[in-house]
N, CA, C and O atoms as CSV, one atom per row, in Angstrom:
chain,resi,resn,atom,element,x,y,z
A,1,UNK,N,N,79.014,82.449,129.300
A,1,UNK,CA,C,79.956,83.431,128.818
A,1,UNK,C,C,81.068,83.606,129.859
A,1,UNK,O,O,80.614,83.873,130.971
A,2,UNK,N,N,82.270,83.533,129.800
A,2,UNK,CA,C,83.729,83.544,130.538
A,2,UNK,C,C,83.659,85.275,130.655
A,2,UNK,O,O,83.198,85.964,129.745
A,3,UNK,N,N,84.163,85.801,131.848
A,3,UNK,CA,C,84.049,87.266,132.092
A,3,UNK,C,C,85.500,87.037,132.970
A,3,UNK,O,O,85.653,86.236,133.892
A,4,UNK,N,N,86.310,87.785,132.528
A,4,UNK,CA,C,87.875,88.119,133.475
A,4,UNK,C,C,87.194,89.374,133.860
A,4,UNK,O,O,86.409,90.172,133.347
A,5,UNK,N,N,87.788,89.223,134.914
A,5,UNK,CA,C,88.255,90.067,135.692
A,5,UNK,C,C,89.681,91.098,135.765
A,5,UNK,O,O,90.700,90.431,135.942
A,6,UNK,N,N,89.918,92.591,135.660
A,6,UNK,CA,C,91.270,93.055,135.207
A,6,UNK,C,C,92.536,92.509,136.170
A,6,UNK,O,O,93.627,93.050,135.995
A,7,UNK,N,N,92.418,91.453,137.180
A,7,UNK,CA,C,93.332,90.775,138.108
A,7,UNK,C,C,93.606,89.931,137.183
A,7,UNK,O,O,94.772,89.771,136.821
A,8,UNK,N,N,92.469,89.169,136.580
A,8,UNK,CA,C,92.559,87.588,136.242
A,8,UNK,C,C,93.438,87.937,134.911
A,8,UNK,O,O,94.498,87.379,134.628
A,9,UNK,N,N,92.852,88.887,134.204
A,9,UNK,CA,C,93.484,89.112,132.686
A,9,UNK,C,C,94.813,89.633,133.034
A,9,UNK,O,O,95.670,89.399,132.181
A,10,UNK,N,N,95.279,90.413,134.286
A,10,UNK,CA,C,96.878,90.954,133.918
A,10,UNK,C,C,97.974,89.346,134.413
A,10,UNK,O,O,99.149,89.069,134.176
A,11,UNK,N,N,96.786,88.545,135.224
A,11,UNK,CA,C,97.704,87.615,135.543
A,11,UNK,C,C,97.908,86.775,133.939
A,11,UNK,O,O,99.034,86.325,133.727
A,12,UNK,N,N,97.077,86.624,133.094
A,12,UNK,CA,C,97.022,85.160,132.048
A,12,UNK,C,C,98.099,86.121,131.247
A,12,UNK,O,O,98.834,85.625,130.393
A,13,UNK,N,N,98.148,87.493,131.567
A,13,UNK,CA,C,99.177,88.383,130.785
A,13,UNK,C,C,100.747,87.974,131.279
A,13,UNK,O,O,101.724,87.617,130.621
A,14,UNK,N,N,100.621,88.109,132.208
A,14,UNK,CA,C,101.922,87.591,132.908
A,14,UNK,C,C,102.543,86.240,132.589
A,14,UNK,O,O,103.680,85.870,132.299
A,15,UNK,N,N,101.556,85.741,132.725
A,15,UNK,CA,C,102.039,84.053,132.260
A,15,UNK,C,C,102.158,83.925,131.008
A,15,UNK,O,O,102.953,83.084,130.587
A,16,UNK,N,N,101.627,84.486,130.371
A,16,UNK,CA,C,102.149,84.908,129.005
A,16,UNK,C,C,103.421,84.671,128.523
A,16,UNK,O,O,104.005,83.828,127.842
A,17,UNK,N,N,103.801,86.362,129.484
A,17,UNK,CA,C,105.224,86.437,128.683
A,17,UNK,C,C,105.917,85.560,129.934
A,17,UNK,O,O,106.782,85.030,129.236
A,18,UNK,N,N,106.093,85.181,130.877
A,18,UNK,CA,C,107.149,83.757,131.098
A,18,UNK,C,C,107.430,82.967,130.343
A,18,UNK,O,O,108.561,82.662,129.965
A,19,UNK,N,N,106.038,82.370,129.909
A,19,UNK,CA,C,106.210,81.376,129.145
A,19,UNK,C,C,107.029,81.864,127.679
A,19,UNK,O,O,107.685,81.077,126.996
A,20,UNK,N,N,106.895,82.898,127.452
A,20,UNK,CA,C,107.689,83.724,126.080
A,20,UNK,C,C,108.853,83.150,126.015
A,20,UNK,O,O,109.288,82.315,125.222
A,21,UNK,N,N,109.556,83.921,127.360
A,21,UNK,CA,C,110.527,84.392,128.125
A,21,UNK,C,C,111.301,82.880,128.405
A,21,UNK,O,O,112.486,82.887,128.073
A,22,UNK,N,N,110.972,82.053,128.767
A,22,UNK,CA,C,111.006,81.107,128.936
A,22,UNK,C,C,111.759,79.928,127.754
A,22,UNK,O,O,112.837,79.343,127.861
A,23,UNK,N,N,110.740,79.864,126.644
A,23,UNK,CA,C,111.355,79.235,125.660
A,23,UNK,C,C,112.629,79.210,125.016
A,23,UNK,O,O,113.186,80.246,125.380
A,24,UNK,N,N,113.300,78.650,124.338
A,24,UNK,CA,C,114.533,78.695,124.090
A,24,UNK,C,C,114.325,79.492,122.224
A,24,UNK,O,O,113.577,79.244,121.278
A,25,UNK,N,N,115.515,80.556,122.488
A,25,UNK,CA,C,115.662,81.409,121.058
A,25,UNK,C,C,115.499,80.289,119.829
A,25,UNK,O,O,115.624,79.068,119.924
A,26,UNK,N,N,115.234,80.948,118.844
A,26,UNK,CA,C,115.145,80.284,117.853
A,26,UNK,C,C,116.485,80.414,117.093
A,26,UNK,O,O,116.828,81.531,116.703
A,27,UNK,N,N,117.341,79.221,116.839
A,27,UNK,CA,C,118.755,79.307,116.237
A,27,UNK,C,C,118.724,79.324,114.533
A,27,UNK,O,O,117.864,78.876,113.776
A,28,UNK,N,N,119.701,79.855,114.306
A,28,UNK,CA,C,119.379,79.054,112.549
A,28,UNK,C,C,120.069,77.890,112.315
A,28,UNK,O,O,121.177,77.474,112.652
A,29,UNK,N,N,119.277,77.516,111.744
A,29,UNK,CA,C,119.400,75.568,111.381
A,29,UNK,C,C,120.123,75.678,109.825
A,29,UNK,O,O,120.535,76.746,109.373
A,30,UNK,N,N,120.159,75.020,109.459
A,30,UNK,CA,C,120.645,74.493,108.051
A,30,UNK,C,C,119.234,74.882,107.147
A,30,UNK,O,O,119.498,75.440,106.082
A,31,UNK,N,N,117.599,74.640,107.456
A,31,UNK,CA,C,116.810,75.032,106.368
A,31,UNK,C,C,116.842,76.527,106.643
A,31,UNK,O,O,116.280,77.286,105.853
A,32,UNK,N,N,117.349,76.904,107.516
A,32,UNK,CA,C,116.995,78.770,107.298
A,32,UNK,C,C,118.240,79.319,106.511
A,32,UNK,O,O,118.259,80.322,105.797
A,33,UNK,N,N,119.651,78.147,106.885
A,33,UNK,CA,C,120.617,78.615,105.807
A,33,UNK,C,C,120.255,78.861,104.762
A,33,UNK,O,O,120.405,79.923,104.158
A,34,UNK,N,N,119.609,77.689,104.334
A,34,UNK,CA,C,119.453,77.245,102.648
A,34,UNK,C,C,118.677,78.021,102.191
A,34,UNK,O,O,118.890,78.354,101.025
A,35,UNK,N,N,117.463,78.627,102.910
A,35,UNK,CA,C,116.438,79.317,102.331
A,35,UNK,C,C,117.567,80.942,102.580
A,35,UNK,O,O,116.845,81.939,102.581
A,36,UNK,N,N,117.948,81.028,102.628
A,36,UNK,CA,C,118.971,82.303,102.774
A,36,UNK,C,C,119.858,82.336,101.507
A,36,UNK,O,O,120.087,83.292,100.767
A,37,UNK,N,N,120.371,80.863,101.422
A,37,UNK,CA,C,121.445,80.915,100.322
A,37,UNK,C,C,119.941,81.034,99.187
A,37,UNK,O,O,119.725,82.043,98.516
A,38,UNK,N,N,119.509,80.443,99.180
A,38,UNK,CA,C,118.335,80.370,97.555
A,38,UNK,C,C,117.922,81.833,97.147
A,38,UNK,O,O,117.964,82.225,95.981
A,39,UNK,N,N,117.532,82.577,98.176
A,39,UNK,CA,C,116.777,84.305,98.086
A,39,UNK,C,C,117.902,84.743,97.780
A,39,UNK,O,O,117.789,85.718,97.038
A,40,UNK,N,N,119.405,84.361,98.104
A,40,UNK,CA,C,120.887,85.445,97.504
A,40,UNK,C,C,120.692,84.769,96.112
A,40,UNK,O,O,121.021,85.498,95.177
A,41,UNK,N,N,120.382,83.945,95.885
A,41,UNK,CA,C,120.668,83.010,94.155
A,41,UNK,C,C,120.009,83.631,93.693
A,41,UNK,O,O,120.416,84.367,92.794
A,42,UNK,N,N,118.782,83.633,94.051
A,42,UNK,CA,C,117.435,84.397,93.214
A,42,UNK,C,C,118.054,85.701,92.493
A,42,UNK,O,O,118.254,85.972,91.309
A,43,UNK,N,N,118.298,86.470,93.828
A,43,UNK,CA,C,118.299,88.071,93.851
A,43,UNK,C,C,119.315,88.280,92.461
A,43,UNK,O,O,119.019,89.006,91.512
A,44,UNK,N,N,120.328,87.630,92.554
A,44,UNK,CA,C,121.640,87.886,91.665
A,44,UNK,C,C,121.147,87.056,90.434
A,44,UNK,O,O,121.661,87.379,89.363
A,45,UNK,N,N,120.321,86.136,90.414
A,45,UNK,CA,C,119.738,85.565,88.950
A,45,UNK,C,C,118.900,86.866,88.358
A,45,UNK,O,O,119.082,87.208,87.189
A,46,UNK,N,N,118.025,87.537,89.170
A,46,UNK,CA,C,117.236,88.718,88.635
A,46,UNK,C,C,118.186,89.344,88.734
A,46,UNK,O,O,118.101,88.856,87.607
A,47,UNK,N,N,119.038,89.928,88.885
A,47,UNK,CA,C,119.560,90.935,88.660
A,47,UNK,C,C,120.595,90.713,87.205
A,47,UNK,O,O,121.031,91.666,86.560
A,48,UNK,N,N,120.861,89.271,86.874
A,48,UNK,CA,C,121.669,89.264,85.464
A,48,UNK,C,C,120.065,89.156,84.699
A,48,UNK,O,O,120.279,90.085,83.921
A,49,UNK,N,N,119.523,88.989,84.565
A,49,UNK,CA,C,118.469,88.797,84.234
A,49,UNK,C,C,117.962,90.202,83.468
A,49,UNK,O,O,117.780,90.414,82.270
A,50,UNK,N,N,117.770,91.282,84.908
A,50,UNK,CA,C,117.875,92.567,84.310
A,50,UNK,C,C,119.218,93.521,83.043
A,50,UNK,O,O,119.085,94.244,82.055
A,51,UNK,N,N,120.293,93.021,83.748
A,51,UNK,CA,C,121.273,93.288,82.579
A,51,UNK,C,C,121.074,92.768,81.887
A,51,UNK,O,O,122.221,92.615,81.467
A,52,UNK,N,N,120.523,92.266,81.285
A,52,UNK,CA,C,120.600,90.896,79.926
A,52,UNK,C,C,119.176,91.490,79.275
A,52,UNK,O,O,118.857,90.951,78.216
A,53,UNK,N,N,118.284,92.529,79.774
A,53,UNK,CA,C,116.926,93.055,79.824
A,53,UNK,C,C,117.633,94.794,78.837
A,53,UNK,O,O,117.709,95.544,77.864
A,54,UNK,N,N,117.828,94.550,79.676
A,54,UNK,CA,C,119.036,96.622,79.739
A,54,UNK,C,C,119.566,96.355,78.793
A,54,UNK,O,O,118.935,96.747,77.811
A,55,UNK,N,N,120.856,95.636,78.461
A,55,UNK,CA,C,121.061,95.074,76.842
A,55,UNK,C,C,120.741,95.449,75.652
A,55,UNK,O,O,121.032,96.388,74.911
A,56,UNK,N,N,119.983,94.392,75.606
A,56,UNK,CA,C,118.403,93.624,75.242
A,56,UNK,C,C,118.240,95.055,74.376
A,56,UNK,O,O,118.532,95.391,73.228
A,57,UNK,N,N,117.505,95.846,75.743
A,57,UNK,CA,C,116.960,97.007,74.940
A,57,UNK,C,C,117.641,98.246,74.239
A,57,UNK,O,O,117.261,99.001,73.343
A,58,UNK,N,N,118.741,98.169,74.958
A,58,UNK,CA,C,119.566,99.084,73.683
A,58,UNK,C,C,119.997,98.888,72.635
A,58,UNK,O,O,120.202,99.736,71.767
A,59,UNK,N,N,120.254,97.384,72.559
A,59,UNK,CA,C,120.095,96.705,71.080
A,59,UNK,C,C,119.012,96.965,70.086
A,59,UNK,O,O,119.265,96.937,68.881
A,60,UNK,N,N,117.509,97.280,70.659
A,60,UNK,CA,C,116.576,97.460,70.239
A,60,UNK,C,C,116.573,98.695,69.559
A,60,UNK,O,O,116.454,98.781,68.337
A,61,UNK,N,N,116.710,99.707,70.367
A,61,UNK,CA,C,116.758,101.014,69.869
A,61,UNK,C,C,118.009,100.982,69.086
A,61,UNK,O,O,117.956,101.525,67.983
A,62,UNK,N,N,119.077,100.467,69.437
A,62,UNK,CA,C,120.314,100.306,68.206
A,62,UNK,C,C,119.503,100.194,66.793
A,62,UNK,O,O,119.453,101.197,66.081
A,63,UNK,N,N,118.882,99.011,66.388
A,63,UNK,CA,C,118.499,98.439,65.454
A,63,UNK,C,C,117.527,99.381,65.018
A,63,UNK,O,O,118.032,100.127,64.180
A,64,UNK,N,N,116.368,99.642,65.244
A,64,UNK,CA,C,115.262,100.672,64.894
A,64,UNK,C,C,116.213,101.800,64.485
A,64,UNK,O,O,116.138,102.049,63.282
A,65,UNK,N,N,117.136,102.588,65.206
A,65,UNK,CA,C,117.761,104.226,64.759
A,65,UNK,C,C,118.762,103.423,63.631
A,65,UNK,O,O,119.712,104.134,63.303
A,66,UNK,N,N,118.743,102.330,63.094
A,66,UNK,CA,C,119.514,101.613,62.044
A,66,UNK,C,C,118.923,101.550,60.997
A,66,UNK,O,O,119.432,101.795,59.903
A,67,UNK,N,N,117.620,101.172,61.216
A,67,UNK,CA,C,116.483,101.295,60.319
A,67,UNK,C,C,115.941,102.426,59.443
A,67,UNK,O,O,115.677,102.659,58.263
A,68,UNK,N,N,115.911,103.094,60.831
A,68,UNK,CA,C,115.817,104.859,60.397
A,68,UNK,C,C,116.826,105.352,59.293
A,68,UNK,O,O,116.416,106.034,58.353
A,69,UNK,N,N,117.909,105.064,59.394
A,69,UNK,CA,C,119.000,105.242,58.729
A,69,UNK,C,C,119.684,105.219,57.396
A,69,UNK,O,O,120.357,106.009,56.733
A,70,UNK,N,N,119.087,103.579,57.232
A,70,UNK,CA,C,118.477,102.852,55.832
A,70,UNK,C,C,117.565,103.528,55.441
A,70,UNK,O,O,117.998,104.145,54.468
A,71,UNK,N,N,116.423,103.818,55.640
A,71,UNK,CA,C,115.264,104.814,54.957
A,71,UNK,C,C,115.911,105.790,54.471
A,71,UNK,O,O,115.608,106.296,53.390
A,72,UNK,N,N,116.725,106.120,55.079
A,72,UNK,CA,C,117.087,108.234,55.342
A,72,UNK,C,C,118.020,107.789,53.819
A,72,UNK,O,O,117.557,108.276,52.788
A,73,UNK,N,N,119.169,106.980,53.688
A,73,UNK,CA,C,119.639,106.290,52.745
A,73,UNK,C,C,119.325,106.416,51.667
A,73,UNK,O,O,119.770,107.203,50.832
A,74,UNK,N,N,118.334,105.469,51.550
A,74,UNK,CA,C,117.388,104.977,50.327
A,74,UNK,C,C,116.186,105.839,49.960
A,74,UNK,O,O,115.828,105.827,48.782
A,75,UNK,N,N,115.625,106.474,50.711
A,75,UNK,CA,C,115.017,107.482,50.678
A,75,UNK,C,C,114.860,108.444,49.399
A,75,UNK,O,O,113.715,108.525,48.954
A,76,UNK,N,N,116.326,109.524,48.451
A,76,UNK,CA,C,116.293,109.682,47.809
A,76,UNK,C,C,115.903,109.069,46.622
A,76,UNK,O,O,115.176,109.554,45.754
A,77,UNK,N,N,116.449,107.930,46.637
A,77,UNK,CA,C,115.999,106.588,45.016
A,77,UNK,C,C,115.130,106.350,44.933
A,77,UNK,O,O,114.605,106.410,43.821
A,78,UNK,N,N,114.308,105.867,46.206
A,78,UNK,CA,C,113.386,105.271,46.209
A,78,UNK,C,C,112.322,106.520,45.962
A,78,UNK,O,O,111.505,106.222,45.091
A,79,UNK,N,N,112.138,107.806,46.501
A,79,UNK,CA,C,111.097,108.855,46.744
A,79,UNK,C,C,111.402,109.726,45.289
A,79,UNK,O,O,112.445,110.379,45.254
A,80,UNK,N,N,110.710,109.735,44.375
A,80,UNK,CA,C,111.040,110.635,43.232
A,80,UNK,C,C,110.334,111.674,43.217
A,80,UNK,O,O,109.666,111.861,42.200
A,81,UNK,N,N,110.267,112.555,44.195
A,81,UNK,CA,C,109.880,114.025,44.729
A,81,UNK,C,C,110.596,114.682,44.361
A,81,UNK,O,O,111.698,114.433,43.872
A,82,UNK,N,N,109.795,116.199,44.637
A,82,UNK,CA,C,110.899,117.294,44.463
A,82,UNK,C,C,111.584,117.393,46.416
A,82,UNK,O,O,112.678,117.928,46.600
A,83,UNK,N,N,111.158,117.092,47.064
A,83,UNK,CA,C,111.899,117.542,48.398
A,83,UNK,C,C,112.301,115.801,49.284
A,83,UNK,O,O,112.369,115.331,50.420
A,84,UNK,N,N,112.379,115.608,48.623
A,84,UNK,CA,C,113.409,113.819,49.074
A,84,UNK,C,C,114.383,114.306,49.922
A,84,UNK,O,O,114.220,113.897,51.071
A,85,UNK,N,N,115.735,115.334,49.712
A,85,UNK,CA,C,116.495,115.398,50.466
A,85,UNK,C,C,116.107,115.764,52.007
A,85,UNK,O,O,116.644,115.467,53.075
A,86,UNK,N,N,114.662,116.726,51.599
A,86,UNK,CA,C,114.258,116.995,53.442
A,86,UNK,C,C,113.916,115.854,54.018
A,86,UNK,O,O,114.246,115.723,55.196
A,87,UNK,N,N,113.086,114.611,53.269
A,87,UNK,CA,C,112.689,114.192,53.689
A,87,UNK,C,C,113.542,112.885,54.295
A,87,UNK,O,O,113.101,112.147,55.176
A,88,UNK,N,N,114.982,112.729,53.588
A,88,UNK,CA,C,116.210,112.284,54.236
A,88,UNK,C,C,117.179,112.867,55.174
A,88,UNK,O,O,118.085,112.181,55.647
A,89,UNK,N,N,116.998,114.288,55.501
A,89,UNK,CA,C,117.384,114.807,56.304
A,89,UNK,C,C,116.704,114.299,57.787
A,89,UNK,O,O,117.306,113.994,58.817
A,90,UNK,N,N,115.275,114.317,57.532
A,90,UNK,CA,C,114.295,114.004,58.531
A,90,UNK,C,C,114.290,112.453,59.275
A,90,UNK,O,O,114.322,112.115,60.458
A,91,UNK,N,N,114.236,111.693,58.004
A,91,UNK,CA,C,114.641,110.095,58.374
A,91,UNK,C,C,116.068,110.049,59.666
A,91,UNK,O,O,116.092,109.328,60.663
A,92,UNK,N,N,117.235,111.142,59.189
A,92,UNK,CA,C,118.420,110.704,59.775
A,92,UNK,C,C,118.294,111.316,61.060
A,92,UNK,O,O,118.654,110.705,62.066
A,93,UNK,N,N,117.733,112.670,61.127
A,93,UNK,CA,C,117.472,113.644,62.480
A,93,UNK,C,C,116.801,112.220,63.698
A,93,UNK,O,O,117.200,111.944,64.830
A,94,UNK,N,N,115.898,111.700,63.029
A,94,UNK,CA,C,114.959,110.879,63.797
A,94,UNK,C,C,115.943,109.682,64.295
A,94,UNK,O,O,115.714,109.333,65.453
A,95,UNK,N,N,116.774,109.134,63.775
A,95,UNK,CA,C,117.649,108.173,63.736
A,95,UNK,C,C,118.658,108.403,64.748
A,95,UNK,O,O,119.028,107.454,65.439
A,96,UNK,N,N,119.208,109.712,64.931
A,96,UNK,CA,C,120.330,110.345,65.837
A,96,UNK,C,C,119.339,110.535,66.783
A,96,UNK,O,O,119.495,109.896,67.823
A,97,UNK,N,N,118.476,111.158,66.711
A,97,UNK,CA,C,117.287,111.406,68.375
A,97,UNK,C,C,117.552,109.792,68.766
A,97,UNK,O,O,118.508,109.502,69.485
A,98,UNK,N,N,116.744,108.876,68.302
A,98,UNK,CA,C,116.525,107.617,68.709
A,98,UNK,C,C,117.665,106.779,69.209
A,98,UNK,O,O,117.427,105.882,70.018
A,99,UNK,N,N,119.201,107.064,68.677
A,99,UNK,CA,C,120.265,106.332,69.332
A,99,UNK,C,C,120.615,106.843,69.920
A,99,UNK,O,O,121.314,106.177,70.683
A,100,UNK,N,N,120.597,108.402,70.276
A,100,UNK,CA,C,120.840,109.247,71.713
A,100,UNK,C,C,120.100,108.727,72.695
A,100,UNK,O,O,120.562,108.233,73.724
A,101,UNK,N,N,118.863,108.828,72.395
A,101,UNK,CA,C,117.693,108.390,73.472
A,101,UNK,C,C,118.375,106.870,74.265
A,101,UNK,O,O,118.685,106.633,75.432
A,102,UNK,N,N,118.430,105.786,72.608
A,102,UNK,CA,C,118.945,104.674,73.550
A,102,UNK,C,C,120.356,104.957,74.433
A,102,UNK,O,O,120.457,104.234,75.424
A,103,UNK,N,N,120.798,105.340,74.343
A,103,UNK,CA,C,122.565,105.315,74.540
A,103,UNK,C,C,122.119,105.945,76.292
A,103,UNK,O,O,122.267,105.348,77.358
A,104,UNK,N,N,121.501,107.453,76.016
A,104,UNK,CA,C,121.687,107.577,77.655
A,104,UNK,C,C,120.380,106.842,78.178
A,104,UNK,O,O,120.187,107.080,79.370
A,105,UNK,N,N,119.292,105.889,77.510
A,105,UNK,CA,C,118.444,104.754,78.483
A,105,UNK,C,C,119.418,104.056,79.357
A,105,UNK,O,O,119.551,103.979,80.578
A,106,UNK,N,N,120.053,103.573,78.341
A,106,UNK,CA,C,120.981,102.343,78.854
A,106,UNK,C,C,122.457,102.704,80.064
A,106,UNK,O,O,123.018,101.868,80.772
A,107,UNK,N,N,122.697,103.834,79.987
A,107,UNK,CA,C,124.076,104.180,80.929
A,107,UNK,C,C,122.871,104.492,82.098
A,107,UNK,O,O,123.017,103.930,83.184
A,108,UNK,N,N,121.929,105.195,81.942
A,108,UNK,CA,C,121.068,105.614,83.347
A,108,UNK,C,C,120.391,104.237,84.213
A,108,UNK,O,O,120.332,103.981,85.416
A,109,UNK,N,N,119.934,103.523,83.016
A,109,UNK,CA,C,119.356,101.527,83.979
A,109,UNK,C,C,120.823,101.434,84.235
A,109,UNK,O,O,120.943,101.008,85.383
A,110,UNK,N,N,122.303,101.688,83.556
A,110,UNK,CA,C,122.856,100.539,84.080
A,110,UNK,C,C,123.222,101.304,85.287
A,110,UNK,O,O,123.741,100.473,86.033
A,111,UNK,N,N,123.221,102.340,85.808
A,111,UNK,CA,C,123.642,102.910,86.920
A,111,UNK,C,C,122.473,102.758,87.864
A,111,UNK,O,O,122.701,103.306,88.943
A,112,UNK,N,N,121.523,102.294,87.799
A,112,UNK,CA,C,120.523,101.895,88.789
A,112,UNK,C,C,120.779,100.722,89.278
A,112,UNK,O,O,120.850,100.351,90.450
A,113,UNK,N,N,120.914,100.150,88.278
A,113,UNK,CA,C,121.075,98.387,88.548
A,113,UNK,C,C,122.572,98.366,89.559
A,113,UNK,O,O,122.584,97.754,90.627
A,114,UNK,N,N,123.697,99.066,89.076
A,114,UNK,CA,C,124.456,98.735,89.581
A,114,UNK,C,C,124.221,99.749,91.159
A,114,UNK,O,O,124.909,99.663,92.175
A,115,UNK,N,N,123.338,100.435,90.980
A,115,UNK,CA,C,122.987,101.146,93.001
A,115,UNK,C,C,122.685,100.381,93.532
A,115,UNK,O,O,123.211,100.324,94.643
A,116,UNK,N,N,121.653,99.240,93.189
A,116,UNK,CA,C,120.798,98.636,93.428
A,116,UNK,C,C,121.418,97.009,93.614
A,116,UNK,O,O,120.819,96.018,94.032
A,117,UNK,N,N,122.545,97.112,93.237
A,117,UNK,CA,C,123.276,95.622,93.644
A,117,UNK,C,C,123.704,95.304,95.086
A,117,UNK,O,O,123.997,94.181,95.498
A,118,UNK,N,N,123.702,96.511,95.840
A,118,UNK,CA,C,124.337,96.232,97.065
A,118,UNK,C,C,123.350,96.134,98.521
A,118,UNK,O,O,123.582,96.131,99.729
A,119,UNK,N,N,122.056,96.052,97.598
A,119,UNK,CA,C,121.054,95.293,98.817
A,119,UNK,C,C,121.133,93.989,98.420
A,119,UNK,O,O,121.146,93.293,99.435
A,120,UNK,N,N,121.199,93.242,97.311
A,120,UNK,CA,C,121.682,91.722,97.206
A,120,UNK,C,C,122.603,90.871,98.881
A,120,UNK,O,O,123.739,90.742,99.337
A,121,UNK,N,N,121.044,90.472,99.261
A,121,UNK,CA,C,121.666,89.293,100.386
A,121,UNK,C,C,121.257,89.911,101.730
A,121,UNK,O,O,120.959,89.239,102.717
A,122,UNK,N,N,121.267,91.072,101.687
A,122,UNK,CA,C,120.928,92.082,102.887
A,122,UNK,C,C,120.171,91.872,103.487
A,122,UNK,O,O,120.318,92.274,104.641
A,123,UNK,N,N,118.591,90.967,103.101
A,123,UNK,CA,C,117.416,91.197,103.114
A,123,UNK,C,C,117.395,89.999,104.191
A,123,UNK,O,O,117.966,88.990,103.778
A,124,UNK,N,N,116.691,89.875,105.869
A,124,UNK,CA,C,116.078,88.993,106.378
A,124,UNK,C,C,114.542,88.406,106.721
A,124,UNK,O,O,113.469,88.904,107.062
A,125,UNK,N,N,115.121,86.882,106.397
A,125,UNK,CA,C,113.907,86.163,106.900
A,125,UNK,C,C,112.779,86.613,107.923
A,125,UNK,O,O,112.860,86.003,108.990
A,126,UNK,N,N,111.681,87.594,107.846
A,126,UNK,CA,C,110.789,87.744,108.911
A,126,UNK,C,C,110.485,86.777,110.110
A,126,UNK,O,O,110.617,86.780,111.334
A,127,UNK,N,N,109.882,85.720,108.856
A,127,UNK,CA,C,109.614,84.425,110.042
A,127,UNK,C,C,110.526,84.059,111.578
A,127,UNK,O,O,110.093,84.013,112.730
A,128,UNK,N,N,111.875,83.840,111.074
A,128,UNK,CA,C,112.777,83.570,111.723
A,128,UNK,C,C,113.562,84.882,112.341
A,128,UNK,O,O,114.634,85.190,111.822
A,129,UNK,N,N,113.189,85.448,113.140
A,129,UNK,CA,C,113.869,86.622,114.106
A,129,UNK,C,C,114.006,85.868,115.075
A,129,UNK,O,O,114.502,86.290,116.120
């Protein structure tokens, strides 16, 4: 079994950091460029990615409170009740909730996304300090 001594261990400490101290910095080369330029490509591919997501989904809720709409519509013809009109009142109430809802989803993501654009590129390589 190897036993230091607290002389022997502050010296292998010492030599340590010379030898640290010693070596030459690490520069960036051309693969730490590239891997730099690829993580900025990435970042800004996800990020159209997300707009194209954000979209996407207000289109969604567009279409559904459209749907709603058509019912609320057709509703009377189709429903031969005595209270059809409430129940087209109700179709359209639901329809205006649902494209409100989408309308401020979509201005609140897009104001995140766009906070959130200006760490794009910011971010460094750990490895390479």
């Amino acid at each position: 079994m190897i036993s230091l001594s607290k002389i022997d261990f502050a010296r292998l400490l010492k030599f340590r950091r010379k030898v640290k101290e010693n070596e030459p910095s690490v520069r960036p080369n051309k693969v730490v460029e590239t891997l730099k330029k690829d993580l900025i490509l990435r970042e800004q591919l996800a990020l159209q990615r997300t707009i194209l997501a954000n979209q996407s989904t207000f289109l969604a809720f567009l279409r559904t409170s459209m749907y709603f709409s058509i019912v609320a519509l057709s509703a009377r013809n189709l429903l031969q009740i005595e209270n059809s009109l409430l129940v087209e009142i109700i179709f359209f109430i639901i329809s205006g909730f649902i494209l409100l809802f989408g309308i401020i989803n979509f201005f609140r993501h897009k104001r995140m996304i766009k906070n959130n654009r200006k760490h794009i590129g910011d971010y460094q390589l750990q490895y390479h300090e």
